[in-house]
C-alpha positions as a Markdown table, in Angstrom:
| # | Residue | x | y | z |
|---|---|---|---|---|
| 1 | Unk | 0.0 | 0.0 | 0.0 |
| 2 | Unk | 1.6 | 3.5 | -1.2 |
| 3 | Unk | -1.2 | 6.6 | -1.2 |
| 4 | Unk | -3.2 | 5.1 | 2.1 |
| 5 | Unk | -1.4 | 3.3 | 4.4 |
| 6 | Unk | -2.8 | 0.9 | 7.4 |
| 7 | Unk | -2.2 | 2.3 | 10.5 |
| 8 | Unk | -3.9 | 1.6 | 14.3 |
| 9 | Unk | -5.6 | 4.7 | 13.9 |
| 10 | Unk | -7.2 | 3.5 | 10.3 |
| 11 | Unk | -6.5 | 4.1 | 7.2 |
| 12 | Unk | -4.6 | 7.2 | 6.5 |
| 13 | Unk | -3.8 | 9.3 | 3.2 |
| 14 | Unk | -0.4 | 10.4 | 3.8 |
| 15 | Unk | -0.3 | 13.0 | 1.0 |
| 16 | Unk | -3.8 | 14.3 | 2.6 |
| 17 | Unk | -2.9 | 13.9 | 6.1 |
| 18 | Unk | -6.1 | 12.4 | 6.8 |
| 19 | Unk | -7.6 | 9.5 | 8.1 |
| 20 | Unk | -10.4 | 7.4 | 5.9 |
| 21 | Unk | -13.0 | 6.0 | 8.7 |
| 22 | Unk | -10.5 | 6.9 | 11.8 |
| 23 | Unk | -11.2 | 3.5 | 14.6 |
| 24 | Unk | -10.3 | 6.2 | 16.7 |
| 25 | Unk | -9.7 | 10.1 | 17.2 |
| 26 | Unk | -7.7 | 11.6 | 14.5 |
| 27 | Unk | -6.9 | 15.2 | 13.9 |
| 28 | Unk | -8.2 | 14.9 | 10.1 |
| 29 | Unk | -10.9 | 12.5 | 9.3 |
| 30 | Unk | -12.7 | 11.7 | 6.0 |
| 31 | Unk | -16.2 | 10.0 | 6.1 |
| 32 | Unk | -18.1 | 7.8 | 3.7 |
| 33 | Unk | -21.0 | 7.6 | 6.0 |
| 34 | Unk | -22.6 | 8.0 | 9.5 |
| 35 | Unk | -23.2 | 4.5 | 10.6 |
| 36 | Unk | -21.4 | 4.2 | 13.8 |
| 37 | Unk | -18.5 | 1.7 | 12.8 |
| 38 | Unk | -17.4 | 4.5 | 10.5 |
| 39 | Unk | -17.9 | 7.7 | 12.2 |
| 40 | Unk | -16.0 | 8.3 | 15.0 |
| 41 | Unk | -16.4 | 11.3 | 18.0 |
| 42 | Unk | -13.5 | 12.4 | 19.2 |
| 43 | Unk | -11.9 | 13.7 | 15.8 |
| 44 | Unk | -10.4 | 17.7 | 15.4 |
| 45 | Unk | -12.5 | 18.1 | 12.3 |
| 46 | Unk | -14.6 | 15.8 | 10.1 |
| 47 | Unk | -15.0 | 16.2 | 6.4 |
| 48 | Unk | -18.5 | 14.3 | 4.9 |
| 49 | Unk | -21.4 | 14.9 | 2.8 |
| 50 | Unk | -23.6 | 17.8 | 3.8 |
| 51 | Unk | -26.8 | 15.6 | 3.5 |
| 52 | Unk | -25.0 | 13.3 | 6.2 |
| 53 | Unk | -24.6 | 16.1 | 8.6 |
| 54 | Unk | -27.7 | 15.9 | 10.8 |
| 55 | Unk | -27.0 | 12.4 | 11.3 |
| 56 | Unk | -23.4 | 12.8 | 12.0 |
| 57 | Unk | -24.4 | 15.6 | 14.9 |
| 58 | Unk | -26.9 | 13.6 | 16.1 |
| 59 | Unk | -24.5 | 11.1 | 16.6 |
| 60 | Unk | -21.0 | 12.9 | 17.4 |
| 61 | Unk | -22.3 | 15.9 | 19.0 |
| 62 | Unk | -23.6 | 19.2 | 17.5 |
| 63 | Unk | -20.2 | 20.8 | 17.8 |
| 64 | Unk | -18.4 | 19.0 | 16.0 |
| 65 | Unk | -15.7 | 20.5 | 13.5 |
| 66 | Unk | -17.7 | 19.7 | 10.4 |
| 67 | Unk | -16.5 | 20.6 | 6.7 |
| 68 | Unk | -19.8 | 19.8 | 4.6 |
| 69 | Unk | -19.7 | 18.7 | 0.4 |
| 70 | Unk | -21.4 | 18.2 | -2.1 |
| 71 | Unk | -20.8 | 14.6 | -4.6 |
| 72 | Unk | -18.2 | 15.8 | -7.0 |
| 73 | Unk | -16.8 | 18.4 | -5.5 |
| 74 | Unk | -12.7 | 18.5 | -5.2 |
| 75 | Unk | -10.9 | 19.9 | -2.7 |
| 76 | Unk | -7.1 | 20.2 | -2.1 |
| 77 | Unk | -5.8 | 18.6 | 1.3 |
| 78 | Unk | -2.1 | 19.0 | 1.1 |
| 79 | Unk | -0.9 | 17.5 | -1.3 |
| 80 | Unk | -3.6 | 15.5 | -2.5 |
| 81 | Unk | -7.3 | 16.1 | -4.7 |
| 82 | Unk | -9.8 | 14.4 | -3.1 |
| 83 | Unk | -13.7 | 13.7 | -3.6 |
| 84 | Unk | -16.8 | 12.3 | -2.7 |
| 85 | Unk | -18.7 | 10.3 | -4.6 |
| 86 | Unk | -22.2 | 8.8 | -4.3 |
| 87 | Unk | -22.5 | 5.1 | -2.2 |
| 88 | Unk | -25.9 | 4.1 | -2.5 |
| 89 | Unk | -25.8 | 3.1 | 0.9 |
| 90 | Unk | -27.2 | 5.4 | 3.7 |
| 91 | Unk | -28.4 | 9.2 | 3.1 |
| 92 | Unk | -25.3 | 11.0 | 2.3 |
| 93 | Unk | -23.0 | 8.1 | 1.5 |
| 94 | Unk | -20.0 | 8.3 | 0.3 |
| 95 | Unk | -16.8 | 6.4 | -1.8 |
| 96 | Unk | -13.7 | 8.9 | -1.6 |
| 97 | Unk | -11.6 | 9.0 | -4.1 |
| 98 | Unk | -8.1 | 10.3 | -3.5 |
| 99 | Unk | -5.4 | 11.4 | -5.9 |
| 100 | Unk | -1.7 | 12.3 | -5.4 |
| 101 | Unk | 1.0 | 11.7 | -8.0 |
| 102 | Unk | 0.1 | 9.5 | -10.9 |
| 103 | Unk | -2.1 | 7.3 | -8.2 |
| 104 | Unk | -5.6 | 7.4 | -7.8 |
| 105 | Unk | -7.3 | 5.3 | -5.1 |
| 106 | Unk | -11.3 | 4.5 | -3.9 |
| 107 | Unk | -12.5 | 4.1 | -0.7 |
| 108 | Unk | -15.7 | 2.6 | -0.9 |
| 109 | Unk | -17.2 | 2.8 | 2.2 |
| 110 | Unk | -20.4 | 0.9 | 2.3 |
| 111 | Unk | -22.2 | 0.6 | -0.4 |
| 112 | Unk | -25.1 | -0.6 | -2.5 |
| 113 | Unk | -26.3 | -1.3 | -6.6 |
| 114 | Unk | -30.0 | -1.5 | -6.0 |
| 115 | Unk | -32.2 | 1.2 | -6.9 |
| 116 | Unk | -33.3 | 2.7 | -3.2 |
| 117 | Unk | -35.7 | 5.7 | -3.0 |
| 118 | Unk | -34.0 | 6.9 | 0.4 |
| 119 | Unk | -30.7 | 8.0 | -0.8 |
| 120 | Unk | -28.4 | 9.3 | -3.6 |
| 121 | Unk | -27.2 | 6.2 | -6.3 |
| 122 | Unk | -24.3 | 4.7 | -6.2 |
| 123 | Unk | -22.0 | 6.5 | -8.6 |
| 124 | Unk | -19.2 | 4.2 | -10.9 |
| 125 | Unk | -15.5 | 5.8 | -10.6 |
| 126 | Unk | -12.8 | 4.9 | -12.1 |
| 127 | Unk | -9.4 | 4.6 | -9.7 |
| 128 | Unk | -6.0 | 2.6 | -10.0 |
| 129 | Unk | -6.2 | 0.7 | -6.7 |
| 130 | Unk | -10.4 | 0.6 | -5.1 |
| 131 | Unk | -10.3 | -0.7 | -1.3 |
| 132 | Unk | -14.0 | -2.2 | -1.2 |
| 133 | Unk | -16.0 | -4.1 | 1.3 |
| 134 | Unk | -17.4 | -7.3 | 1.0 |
| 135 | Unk | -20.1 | -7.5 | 4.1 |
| 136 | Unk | -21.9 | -9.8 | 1.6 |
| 137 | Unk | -19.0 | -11.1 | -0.8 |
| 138 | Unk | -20.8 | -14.8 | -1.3 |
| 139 | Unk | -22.5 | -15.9 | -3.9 |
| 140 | Unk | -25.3 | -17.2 | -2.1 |
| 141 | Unk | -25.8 | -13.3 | -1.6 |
| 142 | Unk | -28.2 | -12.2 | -4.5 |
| 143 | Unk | -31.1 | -9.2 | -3.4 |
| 144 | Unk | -34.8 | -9.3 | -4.9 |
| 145 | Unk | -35.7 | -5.8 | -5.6 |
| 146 | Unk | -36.6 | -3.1 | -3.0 |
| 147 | Unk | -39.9 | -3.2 | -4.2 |
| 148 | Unk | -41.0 | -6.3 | -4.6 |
| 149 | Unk | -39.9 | -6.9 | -0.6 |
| 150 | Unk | -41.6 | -3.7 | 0.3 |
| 151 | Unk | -45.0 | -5.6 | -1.5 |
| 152 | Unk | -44.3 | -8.7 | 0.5 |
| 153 | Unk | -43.9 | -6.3 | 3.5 |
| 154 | Unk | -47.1 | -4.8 | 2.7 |
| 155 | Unk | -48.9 | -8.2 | 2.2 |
| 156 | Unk | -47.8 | -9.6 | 5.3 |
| 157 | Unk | -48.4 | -6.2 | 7.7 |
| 158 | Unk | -52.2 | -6.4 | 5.8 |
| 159 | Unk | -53.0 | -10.0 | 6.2 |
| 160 | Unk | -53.4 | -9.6 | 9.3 |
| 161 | Unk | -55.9 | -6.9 | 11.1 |
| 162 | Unk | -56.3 | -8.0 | 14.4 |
| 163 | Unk | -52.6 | -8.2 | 14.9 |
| 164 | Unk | -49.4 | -5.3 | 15.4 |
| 165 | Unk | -47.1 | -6.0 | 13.1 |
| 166 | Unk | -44.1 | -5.5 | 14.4 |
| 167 | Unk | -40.9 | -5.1 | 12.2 |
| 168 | Unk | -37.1 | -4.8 | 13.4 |
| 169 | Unk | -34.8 | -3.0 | 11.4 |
| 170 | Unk | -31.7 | -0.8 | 11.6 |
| 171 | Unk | -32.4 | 2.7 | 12.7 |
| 172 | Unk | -30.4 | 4.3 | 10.5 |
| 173 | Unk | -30.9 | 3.8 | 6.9 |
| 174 | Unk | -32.8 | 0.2 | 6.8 |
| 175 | Unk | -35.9 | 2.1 | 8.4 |
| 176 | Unk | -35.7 | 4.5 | 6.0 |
| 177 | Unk | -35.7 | 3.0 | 3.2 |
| 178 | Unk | -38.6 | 0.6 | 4.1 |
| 179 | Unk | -40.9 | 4.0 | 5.0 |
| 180 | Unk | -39.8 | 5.3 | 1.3 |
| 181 | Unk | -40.3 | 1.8 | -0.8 |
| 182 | Unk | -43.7 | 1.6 | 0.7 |
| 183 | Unk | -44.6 | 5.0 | 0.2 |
| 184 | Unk | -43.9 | 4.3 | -3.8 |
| 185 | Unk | -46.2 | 1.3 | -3.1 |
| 186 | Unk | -49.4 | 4.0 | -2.7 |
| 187 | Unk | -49.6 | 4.1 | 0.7 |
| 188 | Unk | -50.8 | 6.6 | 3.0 |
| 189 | Unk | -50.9 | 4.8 | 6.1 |
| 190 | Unk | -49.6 | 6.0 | 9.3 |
| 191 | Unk | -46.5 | 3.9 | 10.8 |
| 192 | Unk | -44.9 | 3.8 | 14.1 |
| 193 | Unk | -41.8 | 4.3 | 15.2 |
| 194 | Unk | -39.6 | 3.2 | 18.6 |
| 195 | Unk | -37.8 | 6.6 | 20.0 |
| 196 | Unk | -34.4 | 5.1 | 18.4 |
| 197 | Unk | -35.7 | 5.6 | 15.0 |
| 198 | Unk | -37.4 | 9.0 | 15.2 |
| 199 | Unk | -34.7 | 12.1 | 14.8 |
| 200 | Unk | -32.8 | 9.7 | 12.0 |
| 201 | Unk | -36.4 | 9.8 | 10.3 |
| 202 | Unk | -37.0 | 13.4 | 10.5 |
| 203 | Unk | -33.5 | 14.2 | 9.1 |
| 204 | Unk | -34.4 | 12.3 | 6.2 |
| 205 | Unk | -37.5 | 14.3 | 6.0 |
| 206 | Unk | -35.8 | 17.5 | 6.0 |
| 207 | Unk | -33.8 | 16.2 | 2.7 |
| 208 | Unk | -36.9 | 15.8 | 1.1 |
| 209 | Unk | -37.2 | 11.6 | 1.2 |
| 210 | Unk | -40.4 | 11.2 | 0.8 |
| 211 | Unk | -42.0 | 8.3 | 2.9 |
| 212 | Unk | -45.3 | 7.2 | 4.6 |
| 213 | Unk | -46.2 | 9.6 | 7.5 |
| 214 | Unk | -44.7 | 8.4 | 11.2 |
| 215 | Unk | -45.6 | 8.9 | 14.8 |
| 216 | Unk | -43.7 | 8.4 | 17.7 |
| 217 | Unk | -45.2 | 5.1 | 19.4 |
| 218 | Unk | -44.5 | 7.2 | 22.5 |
| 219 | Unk | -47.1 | 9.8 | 21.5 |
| 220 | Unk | -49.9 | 7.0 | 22.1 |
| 221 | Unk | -50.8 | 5.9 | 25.4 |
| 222 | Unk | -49.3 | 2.2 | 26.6 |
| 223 | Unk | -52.3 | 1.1 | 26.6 |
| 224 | Unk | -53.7 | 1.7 | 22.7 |
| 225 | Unk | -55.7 | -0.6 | 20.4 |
| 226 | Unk | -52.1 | -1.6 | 18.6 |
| 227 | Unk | -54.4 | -4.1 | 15.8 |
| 228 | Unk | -53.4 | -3.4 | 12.4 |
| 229 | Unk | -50.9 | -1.1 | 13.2 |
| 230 | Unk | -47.0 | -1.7 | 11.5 |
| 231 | Unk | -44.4 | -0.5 | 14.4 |
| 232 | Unk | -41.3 | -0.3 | 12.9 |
| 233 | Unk | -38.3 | -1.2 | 16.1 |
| 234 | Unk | -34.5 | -1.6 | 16.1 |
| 235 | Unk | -33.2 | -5.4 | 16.6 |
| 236 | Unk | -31.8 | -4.2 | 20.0 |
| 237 | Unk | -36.0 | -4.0 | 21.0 |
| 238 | Unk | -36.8 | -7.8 | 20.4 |
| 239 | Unk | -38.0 | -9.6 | 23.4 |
| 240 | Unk | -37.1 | -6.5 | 25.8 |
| 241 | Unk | -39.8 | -5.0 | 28.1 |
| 242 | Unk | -40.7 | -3.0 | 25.3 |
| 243 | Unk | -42.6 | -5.5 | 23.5 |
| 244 | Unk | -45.0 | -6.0 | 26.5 |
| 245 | Unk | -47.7 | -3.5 | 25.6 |
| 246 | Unk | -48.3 | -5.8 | 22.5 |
| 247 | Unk | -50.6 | -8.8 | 23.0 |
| 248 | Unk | -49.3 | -11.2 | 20.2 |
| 249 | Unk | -47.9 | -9.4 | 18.2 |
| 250 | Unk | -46.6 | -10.9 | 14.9 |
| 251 | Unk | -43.1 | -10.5 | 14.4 |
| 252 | Unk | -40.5 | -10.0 | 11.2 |
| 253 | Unk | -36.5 | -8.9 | 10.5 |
| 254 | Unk | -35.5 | -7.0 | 7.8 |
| 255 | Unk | -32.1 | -7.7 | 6.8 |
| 256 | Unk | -29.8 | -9.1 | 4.4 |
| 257 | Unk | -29.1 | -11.7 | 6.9 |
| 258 | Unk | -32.4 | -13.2 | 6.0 |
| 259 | Unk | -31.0 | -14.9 | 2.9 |
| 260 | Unk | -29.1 | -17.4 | 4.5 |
| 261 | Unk | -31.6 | -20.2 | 5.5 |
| 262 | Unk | -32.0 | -20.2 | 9.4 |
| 263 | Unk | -31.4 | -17.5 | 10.6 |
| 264 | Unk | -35.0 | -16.1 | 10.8 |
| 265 | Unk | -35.5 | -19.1 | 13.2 |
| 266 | Unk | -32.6 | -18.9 | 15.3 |
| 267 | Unk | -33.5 | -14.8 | 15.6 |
| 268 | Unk | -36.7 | -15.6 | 17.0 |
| 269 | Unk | -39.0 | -13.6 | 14.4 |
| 270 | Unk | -42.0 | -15.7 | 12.5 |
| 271 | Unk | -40.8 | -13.9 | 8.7 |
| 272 | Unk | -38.1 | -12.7 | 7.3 |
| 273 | Unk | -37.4 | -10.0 | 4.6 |
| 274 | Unk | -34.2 | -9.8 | 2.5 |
| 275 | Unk | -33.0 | -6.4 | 1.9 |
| 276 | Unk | -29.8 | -4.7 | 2.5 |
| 277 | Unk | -28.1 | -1.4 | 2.6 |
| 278 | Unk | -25.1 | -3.4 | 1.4 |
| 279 | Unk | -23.8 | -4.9 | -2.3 |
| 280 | Unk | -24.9 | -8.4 | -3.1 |
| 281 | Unk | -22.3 | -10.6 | -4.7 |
| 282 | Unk | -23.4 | -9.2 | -7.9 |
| 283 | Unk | -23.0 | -5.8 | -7.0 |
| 284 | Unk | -19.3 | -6.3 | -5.9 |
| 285 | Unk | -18.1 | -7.7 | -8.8 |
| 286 | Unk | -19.9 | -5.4 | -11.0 |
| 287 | Unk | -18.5 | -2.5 | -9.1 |
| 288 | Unk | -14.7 | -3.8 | -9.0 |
| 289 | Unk | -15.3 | -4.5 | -12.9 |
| 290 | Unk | -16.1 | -1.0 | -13.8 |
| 291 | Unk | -13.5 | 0.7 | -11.5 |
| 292 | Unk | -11.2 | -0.6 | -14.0 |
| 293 | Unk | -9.0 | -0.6 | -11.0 |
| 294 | Unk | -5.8 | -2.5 | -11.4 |
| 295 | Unk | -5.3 | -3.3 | -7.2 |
| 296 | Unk | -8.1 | -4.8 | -4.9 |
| 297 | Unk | -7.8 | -4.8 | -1.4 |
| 298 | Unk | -11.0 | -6.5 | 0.6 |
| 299 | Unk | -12.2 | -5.3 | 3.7 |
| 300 | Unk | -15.6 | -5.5 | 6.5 |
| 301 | Unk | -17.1 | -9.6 | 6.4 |
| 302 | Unk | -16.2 | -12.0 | 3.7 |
| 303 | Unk | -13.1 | -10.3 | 2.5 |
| 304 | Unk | -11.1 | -13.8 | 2.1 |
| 305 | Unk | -13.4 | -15.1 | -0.5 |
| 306 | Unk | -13.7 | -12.5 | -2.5 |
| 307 | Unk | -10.2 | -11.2 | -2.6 |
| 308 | Unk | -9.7 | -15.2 | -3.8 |
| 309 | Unk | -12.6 | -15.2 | -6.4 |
| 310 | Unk | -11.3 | -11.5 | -8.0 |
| 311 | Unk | -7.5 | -13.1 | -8.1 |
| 312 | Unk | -8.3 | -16.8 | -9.7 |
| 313 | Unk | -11.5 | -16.1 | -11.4 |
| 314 | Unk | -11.1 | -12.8 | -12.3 |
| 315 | Unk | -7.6 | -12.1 | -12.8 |
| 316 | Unk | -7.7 | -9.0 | -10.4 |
| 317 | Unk | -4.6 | -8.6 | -8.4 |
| 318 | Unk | -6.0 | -8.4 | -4.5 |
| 319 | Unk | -5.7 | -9.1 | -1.2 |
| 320 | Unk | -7.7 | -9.0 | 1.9 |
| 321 | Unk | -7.5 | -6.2 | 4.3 |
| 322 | Unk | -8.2 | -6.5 | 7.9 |
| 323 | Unk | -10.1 | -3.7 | 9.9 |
| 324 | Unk | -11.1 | -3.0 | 13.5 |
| 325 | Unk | -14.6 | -3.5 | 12.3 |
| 326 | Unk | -16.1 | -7.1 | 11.0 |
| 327 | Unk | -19.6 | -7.4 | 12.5 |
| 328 | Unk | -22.5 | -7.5 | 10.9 |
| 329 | Unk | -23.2 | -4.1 | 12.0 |
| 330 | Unk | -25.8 | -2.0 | 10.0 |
| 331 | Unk | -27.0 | -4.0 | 7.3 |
């Protein structure tokens, strides 16, 4: 490695003097995006996406040294160009592309291929070496499209009247995008929310996603008529006091965990729904093919099998690349 360099701080662009994703406080950090294995507090100042800045103080603190961009634009740190580019991941997602010398390299962040309503698409760019994730680099990993599991959602939540539904998500960005792929359905129905998921929400709403309407489910009394009634939840809710006000409920996940066979029972929840804020196997290869970049390194979950598939299948020169963070994490 040359332009960023592993250190036990993160990666960090030398020519920049900055840190890509800091694993802890840094003078200079770079971010793709706000989900917390990725965003730091602690850091002298913070460069990201404007569109991922209420999310960012939300979760760092409101005072935080925070330089604000737009996709595209360039800006000169040292002796390095660098810009943000679209992920398709989260609202105001990132890949940063860094450029010093005759080198140009990617950090991908997280990121996704599929069409999502939520957020920004994912943007190709072209680099000489792309450091990419592989949370999902398996080829039993293969997504059905954001809206044909938000009309399963839909068929599931309104088969059954007399029931909650009740389904867990991530707060940040999985919640989201649910709300906005069942809004394109035709809904109008009111959904509720667990305290977790409501400022994330709102900041959404104040960059203009458009999704069903929401209330608080702390704005009803305890003791409501809860039948027919979606409550959307973060996994950390499941079987916690906070499920007693429910009387049999019926329960769901929503993750791209559900695709492997199993783990919907060994959860807990009676249905699964496969969706992701990540790249399907698919999806990382297509994205590695038209980087054009000549150097892979493979980082966050499967990172050995896909560094191997790219370097006997594809021809790719690449290695795996290990980081602070390989849980499962937001997905």
């Amino acid at each position: 490695m040359t332009l960023v360099e592993h250190t036990p701080q993160g990666l960090y662009c030398r020519a920049a003097d900055a840190w890509i994703d800091p694993w802890r406080p840094v003078p200079r950090a770079l971010i793709t995006h706000a989900h917390a294995d990725h965003a730091r507090a602690g850091c002298g100042e913070y460069w990201a996406i404007g569109r991922a800045e209420a999310v960012l103080r939300q979760r760092l603190g409101q005072t935080i040294n925070l330089h604000a961009l737009s996709y595209g634009d360039v800006i000169r740190l040292g002796d390095a160009e660098v810009s943000f580019h679209s992920a398709g991941h989260v609202l105001g997602s990132a890949q940063i592309r860094l450029r010093a010398g005759d080198e140009t390299w990617l950090v991908s962040g997280d990121y996704k291929r599929d069409p999502d309503p939520s957020c920004d698409p994912f943007e190709v760019v072209d680099c000489d070496v792309l450091i990419t994730e592989a949370t999902f680099g398996m080829p039993i990993y293969r997504w059905p499209s954001g809206r044909s599991v938000a009309q399963e959602l839909m068929q599931w939540w309104q088969a059954a009247p007399e029931r909650a539904s009740l389904l867990f998500c991530y707060a940040f960005g999985k919640a989201q995008r649910l709300l906005a792929e069942l809004a394109q359905l035709g809904l109008d129905e009111e959904v509720l929310l667990h305290g977790a998921m409501v400022p994330i929400t709102q900041a959404y709403r104040d960059e203009g996603i458009a999704m069903l309407p929401t209330r608080p489910l702390s704005a009803l009394p305890r003791k409501s008529d809860w039948s027919g009634r979606l409550v959307l939840a973060p996994p950390s809710a499941h079987r916690s006091p906070w499920m007693k006000r429910f009387k049999a409920p019926q329960t769901a996940f929503a993750s791209g965990w559900m695709a492997v066979r199993g783990a919907r029972r060994r959860r807990g929840y009676e249905r699964g729904f496969v969706l992701s804020d990540h790249a399907d196997w698919d999806g990382l290869l297509q994205t590695v093919r038209q980087s054009r970049a000549q150097q892979v390194y493979v980082t966050h979950g499967q990172s050995e099998v896909l560094a191997r598939y790219l370097k006997e299948v594809e021809g790719i020169s690449s290695e795996p690349l290990a980081t602070l963070f390989e849980g499962e994490g937001d997905h």
